[in-house]
Residue frames relative to the residue before (quaternion, step in Angstrom):
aa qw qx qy qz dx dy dz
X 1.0000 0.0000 0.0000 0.0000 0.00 0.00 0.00
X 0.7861 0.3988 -0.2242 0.4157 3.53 0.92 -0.71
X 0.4457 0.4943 -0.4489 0.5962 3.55 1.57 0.26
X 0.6223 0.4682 -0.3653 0.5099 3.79 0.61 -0.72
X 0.7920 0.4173 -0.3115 0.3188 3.31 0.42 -0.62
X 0.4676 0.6583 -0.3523 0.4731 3.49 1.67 -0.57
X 0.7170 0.5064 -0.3064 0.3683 3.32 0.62 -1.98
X 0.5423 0.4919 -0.4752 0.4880 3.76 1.06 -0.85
X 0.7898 0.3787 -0.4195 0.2384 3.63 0.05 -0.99
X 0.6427 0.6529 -0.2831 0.2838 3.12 1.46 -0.68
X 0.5370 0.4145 -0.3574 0.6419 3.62 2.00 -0.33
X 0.7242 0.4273 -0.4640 0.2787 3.17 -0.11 0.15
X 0.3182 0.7347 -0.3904 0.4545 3.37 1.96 -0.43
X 0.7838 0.4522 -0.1288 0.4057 3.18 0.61 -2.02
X 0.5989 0.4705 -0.3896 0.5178 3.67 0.93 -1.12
X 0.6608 0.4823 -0.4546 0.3523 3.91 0.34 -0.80
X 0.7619 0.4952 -0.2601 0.3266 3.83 0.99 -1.60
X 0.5270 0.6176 -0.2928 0.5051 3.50 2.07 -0.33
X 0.6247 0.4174 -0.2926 0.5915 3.76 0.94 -1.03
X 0.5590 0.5126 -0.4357 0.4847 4.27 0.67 -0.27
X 0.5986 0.5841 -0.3192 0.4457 3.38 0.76 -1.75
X 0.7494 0.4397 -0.1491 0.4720 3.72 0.21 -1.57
X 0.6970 0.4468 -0.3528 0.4359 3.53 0.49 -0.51
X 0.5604 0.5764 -0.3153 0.5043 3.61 1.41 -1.21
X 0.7573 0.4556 -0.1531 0.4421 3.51 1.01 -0.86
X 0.6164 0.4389 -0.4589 0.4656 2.77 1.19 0.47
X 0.6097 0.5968 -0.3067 0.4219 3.20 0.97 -1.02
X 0.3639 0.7752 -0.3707 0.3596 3.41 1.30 -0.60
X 0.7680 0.4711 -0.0007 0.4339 2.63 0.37 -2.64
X 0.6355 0.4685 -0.4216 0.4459 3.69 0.73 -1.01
X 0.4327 0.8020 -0.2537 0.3243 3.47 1.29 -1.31
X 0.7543 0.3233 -0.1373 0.5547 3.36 0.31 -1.93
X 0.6111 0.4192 -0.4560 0.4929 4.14 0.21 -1.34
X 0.6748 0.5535 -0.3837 0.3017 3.65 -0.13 -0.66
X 0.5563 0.5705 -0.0968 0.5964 3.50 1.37 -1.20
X 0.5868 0.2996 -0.3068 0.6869 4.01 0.95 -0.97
X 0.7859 0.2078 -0.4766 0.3346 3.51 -0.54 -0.66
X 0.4192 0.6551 -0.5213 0.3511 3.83 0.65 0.03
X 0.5155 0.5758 -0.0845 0.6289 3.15 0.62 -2.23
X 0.7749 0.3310 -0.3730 0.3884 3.86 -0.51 -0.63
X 0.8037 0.3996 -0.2232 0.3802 3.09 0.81 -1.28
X 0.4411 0.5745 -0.3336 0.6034 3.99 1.59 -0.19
X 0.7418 0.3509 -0.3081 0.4813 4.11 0.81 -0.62
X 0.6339 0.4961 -0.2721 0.5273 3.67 1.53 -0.05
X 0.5265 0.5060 -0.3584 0.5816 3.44 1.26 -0.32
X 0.8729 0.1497 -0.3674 0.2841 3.37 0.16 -0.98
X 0.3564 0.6292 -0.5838 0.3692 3.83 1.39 -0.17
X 0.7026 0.5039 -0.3643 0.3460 3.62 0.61 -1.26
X 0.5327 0.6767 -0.2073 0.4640 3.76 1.36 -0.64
X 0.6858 0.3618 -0.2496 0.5801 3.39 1.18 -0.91
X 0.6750 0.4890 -0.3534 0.4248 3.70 0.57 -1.06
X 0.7288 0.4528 -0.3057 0.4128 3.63 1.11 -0.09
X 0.5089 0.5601 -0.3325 0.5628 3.23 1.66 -0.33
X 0.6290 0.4972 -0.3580 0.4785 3.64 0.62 -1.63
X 0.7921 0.3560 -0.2368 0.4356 4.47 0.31 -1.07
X 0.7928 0.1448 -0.3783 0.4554 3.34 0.92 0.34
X 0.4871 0.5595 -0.4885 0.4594 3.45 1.01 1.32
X 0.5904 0.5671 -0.2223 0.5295 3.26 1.70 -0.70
X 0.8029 0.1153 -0.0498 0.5827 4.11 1.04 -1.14
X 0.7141 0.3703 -0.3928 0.4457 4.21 0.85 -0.08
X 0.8333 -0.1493 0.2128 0.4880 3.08 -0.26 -1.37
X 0.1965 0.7447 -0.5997 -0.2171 3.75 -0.69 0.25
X 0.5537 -0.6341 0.4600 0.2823 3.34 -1.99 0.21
X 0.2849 -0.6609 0.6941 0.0141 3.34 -1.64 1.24
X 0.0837 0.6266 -0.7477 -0.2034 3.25 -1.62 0.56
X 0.3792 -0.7303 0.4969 0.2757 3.38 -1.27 0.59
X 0.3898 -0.7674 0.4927 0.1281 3.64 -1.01 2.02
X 0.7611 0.4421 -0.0808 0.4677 3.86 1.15 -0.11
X 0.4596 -0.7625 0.4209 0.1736 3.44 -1.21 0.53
X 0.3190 0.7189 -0.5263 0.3230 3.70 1.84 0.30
X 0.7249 0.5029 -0.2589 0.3932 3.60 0.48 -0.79
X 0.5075 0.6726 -0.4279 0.3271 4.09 1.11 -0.17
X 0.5769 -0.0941 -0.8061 -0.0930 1.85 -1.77 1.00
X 0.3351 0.7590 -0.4037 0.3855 3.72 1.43 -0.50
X 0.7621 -0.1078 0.1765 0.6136 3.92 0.43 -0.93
X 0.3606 -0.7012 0.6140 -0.0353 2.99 -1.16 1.83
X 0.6606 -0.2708 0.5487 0.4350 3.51 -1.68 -0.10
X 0.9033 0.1985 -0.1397 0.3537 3.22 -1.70 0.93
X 0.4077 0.5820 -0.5488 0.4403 3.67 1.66 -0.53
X 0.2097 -0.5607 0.7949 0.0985 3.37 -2.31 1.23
X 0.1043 -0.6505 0.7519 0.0226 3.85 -1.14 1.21
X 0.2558 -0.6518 0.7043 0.1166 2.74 -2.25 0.33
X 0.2648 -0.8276 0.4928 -0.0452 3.24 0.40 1.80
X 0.1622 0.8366 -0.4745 -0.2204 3.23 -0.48 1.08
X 0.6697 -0.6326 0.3076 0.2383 3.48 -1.96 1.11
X 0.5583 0.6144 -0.3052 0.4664 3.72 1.46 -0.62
X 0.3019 0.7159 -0.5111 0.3676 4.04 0.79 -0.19
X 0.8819 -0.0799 0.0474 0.4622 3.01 -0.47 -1.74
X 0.7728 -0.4182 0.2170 0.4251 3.83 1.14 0.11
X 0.2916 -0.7858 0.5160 0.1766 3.37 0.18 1.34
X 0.4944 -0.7280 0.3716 0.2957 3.13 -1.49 0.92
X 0.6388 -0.4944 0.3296 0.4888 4.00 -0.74 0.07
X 0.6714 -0.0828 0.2037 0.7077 3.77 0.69 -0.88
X 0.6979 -0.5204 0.3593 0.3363 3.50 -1.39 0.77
X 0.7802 -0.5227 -0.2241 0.2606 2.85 -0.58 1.59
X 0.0131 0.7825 -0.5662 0.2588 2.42 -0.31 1.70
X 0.7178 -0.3694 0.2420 0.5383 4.05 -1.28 -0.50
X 0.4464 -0.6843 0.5157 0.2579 3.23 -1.28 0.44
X 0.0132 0.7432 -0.6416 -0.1893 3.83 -1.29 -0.14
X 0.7372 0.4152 -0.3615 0.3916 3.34 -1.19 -0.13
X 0.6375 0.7289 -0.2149 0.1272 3.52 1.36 0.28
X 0.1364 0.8923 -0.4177 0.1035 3.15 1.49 1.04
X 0.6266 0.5560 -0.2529 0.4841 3.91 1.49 -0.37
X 0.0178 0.8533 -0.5207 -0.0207 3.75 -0.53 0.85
X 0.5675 -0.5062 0.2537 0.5977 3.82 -0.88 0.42
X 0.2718 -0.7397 0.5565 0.2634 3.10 -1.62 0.47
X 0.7502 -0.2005 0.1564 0.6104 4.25 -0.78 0.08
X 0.7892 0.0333 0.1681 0.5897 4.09 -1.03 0.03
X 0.4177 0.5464 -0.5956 0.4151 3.50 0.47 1.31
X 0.1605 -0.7958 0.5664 0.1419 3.79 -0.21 1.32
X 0.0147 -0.8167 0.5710 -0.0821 3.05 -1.07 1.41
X 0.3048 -0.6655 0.5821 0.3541 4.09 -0.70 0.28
X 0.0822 -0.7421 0.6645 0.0317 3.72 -1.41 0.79
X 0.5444 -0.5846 0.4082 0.4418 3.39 -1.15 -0.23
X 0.7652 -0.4747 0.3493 0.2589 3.45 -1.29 0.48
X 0.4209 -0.7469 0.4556 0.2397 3.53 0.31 0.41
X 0.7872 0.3238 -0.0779 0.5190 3.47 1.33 -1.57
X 0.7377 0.5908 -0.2642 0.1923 3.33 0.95 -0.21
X 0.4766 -0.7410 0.4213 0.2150 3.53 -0.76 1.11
X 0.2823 -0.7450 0.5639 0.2174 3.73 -0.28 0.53
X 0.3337 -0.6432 0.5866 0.3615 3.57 -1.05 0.45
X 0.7064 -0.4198 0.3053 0.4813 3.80 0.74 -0.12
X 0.8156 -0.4359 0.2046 0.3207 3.09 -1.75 0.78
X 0.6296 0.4872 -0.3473 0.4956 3.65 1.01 -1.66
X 0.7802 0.4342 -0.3764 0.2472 3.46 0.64 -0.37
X 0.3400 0.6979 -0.3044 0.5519 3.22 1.28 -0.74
X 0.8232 0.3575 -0.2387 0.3708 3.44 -0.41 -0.93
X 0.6557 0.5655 -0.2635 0.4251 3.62 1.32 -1.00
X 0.7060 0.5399 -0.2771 0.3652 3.14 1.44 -1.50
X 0.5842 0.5925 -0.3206 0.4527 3.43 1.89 -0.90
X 0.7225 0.3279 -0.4198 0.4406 3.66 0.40 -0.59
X 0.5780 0.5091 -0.5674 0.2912 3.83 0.52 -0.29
X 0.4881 0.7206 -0.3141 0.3792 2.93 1.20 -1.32
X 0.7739 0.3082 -0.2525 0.4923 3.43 -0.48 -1.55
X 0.8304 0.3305 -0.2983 0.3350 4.01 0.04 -1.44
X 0.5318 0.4727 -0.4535 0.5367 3.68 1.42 0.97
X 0.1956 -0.7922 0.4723 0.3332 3.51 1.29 -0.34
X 0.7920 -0.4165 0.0732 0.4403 3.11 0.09 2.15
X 0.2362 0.8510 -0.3871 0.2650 4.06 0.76 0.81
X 0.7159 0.2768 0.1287 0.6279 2.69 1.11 -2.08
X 0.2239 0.7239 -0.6507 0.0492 3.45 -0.79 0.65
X 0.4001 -0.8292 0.3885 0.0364 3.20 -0.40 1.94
X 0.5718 0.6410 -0.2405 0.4520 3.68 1.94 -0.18
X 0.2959 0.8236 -0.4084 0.2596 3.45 0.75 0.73
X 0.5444 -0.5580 0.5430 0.3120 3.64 -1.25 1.09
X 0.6619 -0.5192 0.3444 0.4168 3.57 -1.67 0.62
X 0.6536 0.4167 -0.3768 0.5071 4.13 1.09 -0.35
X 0.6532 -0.5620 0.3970 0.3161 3.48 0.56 0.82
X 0.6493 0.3856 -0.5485 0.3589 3.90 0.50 0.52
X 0.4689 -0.7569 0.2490 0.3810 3.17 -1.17 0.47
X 0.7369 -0.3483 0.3851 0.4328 3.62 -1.49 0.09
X 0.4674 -0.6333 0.5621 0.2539 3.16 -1.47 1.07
X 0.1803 0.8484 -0.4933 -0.0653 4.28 0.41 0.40
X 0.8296 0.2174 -0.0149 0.5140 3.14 1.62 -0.53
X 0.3398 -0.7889 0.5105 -0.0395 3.59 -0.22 1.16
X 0.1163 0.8047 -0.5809 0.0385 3.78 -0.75 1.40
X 0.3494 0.8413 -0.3827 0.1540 3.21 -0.62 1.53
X 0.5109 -0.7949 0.1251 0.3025 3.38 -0.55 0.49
X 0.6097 -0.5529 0.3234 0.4670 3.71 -1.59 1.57
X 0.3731 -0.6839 0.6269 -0.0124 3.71 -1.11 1.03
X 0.9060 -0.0099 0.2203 0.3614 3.28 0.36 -1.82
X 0.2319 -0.8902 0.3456 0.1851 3.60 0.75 0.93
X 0.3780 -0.6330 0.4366 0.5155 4.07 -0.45 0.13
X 0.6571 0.3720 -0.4766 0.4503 2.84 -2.00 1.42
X 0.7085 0.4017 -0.1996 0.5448 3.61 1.30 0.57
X 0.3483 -0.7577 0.5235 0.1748 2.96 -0.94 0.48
X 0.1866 -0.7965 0.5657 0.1033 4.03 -0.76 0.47
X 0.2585 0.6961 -0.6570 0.1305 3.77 -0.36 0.32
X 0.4806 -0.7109 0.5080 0.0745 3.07 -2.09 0.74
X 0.2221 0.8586 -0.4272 -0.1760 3.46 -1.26 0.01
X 0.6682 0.1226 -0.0712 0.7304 3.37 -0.32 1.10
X 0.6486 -0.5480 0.3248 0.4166 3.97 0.88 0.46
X 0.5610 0.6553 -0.3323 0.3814 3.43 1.29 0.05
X 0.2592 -0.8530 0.4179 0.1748 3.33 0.22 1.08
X 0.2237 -0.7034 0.6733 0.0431 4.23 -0.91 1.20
X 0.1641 0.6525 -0.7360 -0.0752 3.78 -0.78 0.39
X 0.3553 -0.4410 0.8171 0.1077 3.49 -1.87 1.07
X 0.0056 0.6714 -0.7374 0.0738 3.83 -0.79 1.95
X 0.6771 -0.4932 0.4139 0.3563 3.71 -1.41 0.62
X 0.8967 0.1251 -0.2976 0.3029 3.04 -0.98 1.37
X 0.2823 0.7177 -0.3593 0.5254 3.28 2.31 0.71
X 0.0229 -0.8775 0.3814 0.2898 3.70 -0.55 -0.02
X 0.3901 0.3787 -0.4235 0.7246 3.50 2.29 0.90
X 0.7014 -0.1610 0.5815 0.3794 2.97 -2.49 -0.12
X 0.2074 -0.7041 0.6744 0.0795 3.62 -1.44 0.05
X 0.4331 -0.4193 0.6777 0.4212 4.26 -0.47 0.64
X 0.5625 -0.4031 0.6542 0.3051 3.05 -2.37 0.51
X 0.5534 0.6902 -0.3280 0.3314 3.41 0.58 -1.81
X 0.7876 0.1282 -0.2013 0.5681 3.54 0.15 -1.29
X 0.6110 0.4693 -0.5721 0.2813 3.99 0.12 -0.32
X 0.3415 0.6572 -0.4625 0.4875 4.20 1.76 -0.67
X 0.8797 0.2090 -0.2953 0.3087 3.63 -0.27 -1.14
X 0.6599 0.5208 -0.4487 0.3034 3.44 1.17 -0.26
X 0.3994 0.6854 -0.2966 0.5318 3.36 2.10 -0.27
X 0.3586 -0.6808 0.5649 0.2981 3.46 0.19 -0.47
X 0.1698 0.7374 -0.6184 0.2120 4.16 1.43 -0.07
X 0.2529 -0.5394 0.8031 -0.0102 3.50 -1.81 0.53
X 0.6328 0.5846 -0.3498 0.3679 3.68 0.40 -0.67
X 0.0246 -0.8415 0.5376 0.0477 3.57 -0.94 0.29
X 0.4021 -0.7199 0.5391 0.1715 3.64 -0.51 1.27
X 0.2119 -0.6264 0.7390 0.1289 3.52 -1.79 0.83
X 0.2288 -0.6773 0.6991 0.0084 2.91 -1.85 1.51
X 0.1368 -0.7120 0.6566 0.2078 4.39 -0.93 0.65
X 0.5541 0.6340 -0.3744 0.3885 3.51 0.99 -0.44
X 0.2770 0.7524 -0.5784 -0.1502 3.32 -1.03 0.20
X 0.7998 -0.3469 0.1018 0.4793 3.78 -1.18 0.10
X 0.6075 0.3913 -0.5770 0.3806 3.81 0.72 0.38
X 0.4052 0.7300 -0.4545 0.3105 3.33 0.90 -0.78
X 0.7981 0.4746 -0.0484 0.3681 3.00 0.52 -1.50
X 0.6913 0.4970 -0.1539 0.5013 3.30 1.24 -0.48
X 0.6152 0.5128 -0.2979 0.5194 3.02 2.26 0.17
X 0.5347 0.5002 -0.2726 0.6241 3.20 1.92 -0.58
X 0.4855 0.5655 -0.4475 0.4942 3.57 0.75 0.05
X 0.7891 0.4031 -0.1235 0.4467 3.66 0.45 -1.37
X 0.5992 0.4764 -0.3915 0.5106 3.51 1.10 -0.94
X 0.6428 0.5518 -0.4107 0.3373 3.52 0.90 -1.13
X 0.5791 0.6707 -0.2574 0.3854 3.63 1.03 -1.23
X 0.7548 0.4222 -0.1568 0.4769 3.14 0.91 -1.27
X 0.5305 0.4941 -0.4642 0.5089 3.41 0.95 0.29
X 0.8502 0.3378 -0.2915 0.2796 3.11 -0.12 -0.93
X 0.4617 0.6986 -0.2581 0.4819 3.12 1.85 -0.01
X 0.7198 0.2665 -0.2980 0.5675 3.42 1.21 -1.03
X 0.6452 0.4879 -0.4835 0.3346 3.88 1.09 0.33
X 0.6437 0.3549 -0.4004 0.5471 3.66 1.22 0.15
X 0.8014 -0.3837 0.3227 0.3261 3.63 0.60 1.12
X 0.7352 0.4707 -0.2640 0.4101 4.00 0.98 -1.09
X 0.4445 -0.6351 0.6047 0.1829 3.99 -1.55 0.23
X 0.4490 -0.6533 0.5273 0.3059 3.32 -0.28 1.21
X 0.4274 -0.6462 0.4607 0.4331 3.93 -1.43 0.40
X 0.7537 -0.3880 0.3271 0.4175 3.08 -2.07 0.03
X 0.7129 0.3525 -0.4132 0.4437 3.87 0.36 -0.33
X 0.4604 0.5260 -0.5370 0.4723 3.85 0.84 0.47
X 0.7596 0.5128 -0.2263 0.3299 3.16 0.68 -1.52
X 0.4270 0.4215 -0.3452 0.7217 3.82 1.58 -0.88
X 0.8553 0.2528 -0.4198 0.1680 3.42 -1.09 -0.32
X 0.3049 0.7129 -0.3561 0.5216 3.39 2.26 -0.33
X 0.7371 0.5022 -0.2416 0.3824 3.44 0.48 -1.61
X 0.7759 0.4043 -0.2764 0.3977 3.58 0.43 -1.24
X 0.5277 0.6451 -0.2889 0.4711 3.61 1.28 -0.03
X 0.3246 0.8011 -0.4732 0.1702 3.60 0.51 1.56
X 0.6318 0.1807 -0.6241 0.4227 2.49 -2.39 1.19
X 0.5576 -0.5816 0.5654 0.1766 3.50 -2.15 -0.02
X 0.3258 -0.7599 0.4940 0.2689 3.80 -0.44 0.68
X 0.7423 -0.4841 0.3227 0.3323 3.54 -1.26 1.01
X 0.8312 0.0716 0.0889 0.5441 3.18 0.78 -1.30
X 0.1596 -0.7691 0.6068 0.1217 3.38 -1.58 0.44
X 0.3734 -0.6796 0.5824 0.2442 3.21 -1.41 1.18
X 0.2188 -0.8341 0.5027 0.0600 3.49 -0.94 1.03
X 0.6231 0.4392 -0.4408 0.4738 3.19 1.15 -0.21
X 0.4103 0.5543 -0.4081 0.5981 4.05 1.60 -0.33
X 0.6054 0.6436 -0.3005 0.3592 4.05 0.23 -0.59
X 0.7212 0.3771 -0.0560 0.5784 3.02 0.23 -2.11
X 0.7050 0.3712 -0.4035 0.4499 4.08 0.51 -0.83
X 0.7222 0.5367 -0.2841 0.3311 3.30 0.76 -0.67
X 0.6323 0.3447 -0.3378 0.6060 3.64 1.73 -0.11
X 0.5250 0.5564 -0.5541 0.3282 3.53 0.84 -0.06
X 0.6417 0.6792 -0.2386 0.2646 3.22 1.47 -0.87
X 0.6865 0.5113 -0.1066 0.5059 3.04 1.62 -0.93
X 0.5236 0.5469 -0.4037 0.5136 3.17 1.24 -0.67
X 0.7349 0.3647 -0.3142 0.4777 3.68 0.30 -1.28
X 0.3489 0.6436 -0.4465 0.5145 4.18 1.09 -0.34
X 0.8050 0.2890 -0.0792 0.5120 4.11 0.23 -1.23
X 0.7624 0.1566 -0.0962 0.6204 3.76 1.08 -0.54
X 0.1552 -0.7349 0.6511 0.1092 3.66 -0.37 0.72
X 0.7965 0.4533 -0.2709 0.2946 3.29 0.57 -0.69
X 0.5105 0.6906 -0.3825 0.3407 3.37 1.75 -0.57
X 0.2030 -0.7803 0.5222 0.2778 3.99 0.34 1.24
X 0.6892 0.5112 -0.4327 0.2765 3.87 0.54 -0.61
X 0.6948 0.2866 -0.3526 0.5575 3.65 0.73 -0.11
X 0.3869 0.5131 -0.5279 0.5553 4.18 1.07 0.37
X 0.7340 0.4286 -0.3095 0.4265 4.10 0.42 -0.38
X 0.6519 0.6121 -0.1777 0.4107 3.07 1.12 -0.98
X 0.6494 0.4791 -0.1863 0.5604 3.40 1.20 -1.29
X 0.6799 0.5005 -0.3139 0.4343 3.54 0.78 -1.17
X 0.7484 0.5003 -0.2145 0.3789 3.54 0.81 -0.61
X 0.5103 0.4497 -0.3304 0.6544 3.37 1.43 -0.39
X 0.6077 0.5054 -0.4631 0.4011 3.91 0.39 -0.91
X 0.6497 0.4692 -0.2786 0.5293 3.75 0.91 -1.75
X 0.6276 -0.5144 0.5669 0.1419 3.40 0.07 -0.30
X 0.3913 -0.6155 0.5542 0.4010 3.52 -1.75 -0.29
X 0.2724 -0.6715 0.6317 0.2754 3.72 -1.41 0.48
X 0.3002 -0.8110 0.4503 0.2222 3.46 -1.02 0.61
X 0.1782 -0.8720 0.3670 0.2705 3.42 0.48 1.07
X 0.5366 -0.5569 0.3626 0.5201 3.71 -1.08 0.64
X 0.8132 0.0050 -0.4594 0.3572 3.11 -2.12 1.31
X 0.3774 0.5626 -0.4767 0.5601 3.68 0.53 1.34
X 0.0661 -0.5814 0.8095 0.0479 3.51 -1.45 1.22
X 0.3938 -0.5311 0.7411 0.1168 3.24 -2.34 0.31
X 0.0421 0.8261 -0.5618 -0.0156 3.47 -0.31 1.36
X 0.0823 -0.8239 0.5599 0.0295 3.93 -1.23 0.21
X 0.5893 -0.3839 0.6077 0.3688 3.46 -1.14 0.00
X 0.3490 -0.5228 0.7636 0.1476 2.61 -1.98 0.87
X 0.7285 0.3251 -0.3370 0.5001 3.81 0.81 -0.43
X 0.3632 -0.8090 0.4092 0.2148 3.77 0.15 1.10
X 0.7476 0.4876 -0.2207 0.3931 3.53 1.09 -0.65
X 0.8185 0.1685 -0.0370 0.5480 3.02 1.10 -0.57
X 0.3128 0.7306 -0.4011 0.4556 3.33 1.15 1.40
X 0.2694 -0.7449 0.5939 0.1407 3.91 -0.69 0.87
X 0.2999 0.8349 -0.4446 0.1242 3.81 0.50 0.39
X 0.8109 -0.1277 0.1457 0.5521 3.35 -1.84 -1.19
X 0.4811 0.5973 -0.4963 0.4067 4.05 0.53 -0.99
X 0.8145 0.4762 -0.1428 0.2991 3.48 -0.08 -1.14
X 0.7951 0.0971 0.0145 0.5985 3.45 1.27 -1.18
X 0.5242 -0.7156 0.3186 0.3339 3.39 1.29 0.09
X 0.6183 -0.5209 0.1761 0.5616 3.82 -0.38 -0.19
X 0.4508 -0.7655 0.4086 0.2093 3.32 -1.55 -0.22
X 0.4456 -0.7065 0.3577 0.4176 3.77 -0.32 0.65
X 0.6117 -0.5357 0.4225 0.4004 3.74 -0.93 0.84
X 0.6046 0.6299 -0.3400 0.3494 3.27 0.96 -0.87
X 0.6001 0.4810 -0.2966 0.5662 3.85 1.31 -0.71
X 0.7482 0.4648 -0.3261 0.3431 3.59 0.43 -0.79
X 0.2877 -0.8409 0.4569 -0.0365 3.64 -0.52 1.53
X 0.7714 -0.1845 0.0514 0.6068 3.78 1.39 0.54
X 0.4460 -0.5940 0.6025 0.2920 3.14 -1.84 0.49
X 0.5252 -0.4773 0.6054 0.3603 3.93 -1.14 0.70
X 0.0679 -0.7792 0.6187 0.0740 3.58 -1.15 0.58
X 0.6572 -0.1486 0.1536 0.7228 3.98 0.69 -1.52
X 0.5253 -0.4207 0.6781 0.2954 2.51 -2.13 0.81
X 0.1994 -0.7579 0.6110 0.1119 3.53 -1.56 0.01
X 0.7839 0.0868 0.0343 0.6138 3.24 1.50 -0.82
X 0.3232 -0.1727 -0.8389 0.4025 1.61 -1.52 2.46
X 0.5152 -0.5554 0.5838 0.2920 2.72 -1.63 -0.08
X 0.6105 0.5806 -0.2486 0.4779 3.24 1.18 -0.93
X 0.6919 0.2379 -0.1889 0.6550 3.78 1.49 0.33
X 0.4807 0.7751 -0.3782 0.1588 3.14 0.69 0.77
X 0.1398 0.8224 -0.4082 0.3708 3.81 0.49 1.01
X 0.5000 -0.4705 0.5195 0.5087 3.45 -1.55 0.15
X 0.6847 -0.4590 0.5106 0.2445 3.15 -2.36 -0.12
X 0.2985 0.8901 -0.3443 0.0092 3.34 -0.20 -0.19
């Protein structure tokens, strides 16, 4: 009777440590699904996080910090903007066609455009670099050259020249010939008939220039074989140290001049000169963008104007610093 009675206790020992076993296993199980729908529900928030970042970086507003000093005093190093994308017509999918786009920059409207020169690594990228970008609020920018600064993909500067005009330079001083003018016109005075508020920075001043004058001379001199004269060469001399920076599109116009000064007949630098003299025209659906800092600005001089179709919003406020915080203007 008492072996019978053990053996009972002993299955039931076992039925109890099996119905534990199973119960532990469940809870396990309730355990993990609970954890996935956690996990699920953190991987559905943030997909939902990106699809909201990706549609209102793509059609409202996206964010810009500015990596350079072409744009000073108006927009410093490190300024964060909120550029918005609905102005002149957000685009359908990175770049791609536009819609909603019946509104284009207008005169000294500062806007950001695409790069003229820049090579995309592709779409999947593009799209990553934009949501880090935006859901760091312009921190991280994942587009970067092999020495760690970033890539030049986007460009913020201001509308200069409208289409139906012409823009040309001297000595960095910018002349636009607007419709129904019959000369060029100084920026300076076309600003006040504009009503602009804005004001451009210049590091150059008239020696500078008078050294790019002489350096320019002296090229084309040492390419046709000749030695500038002695009073270049004394006045070359009394002109010390080297300026920071160098206007090149003043340069190149200024040897095209000389060259054609020593060769009238040479028609390829007669084109060259004549075209920097004329200026750029801005054909119609084409802005002319520039620096507000004239010297040290990568802009319309350099690459000429741009089709509305590249340009991807007007700059509105800075947000960051605070201590500059305000509309653009």
């Amino acid at each position: 009777m008492d072996s019978i009675s053990s053996y009972l206790d002993w299955i039931e020992g076992k039925a109890e440590g099996l119905l534990e076993k199973r119960a532990r296993r469940i809870e396990r199980r309730k355990l993990r699904e609970k954890q996935k729908g956690q996990i699920r529900e953190w991987a559905e928030a943030i997909l939902w996080a990106v699809f909201w970042v990706l549609l209102i970086n793509q059609f409202i507003f996206q964010l810009y910090q500015i990596p350079s000093s072409s744009m000073e005093d108006t927009l410093k190093i490190g300024d964060r903007l909120f550029v918005n994308k609905m102005v002149y017509g957000p685009e359908l999918y990175p770049g791609g066609p536009k819609f909603l786009d019946d509104t284009n920059p207008e005169r000294y409207e500062v806007f950001i455009f695409e790069n003229p020169a820049y090579v995309s690594r592709g779409p999947a990228f593009d799209i990553l670099n934009r949501v880090v970008y935006m859901l760091t609020l312009s921190l991280v920018n994942l587009d970067r050259h092999e020495d760690g600064t970033p890539r030049a993909q986007l460009y913020v500067k201001r509308a200069a020249a409208v289409e139906g005009e012409r823009a040309a330079f001297r000595q960095g001083e910018l002349y636009v010939h607007p419709r129904g003018f019959s000369e060029p016109i100084a920026e300076t005075e076309l600003r006040q008939l504009s009503g602009g508020s804005f004001s451009s920075k210049r590091l150059l001043d008239d020696n500078d220039y008078l050294r790019f004058s002489l350096s320019a001379r002296s090229n084309a001199y040492e390419y046709a074989g000749l030695t500038l004269s002695s009073e270049d060469q004394q006045t070359a001399g009394g002109l010390s140290g080297r300026p920071p920076l160098v206007d090149y599109y003043e340069m190149t116009r200024l040897q095209h001049y000389e060259l054609l000064t020593l060769h009238p007949d040479q028609q390829s630098a007669r084109n060259e000169f004549y075209r920097m003299e004329q200026g750029y025209y801005i054909p119609e659906g084409y802005i002319f963008p520039i620096g507000d800092n004239r010297d040290n600005s990568i802009d319309g001089r350099y690459f000429g104007p741009v089709t509305h179709d590249r340009v991807l919003g007007k700059a509105n406020v800075i947000f960051w610093p605070f201590s500059r915080a305000g509309v653009i203007r």
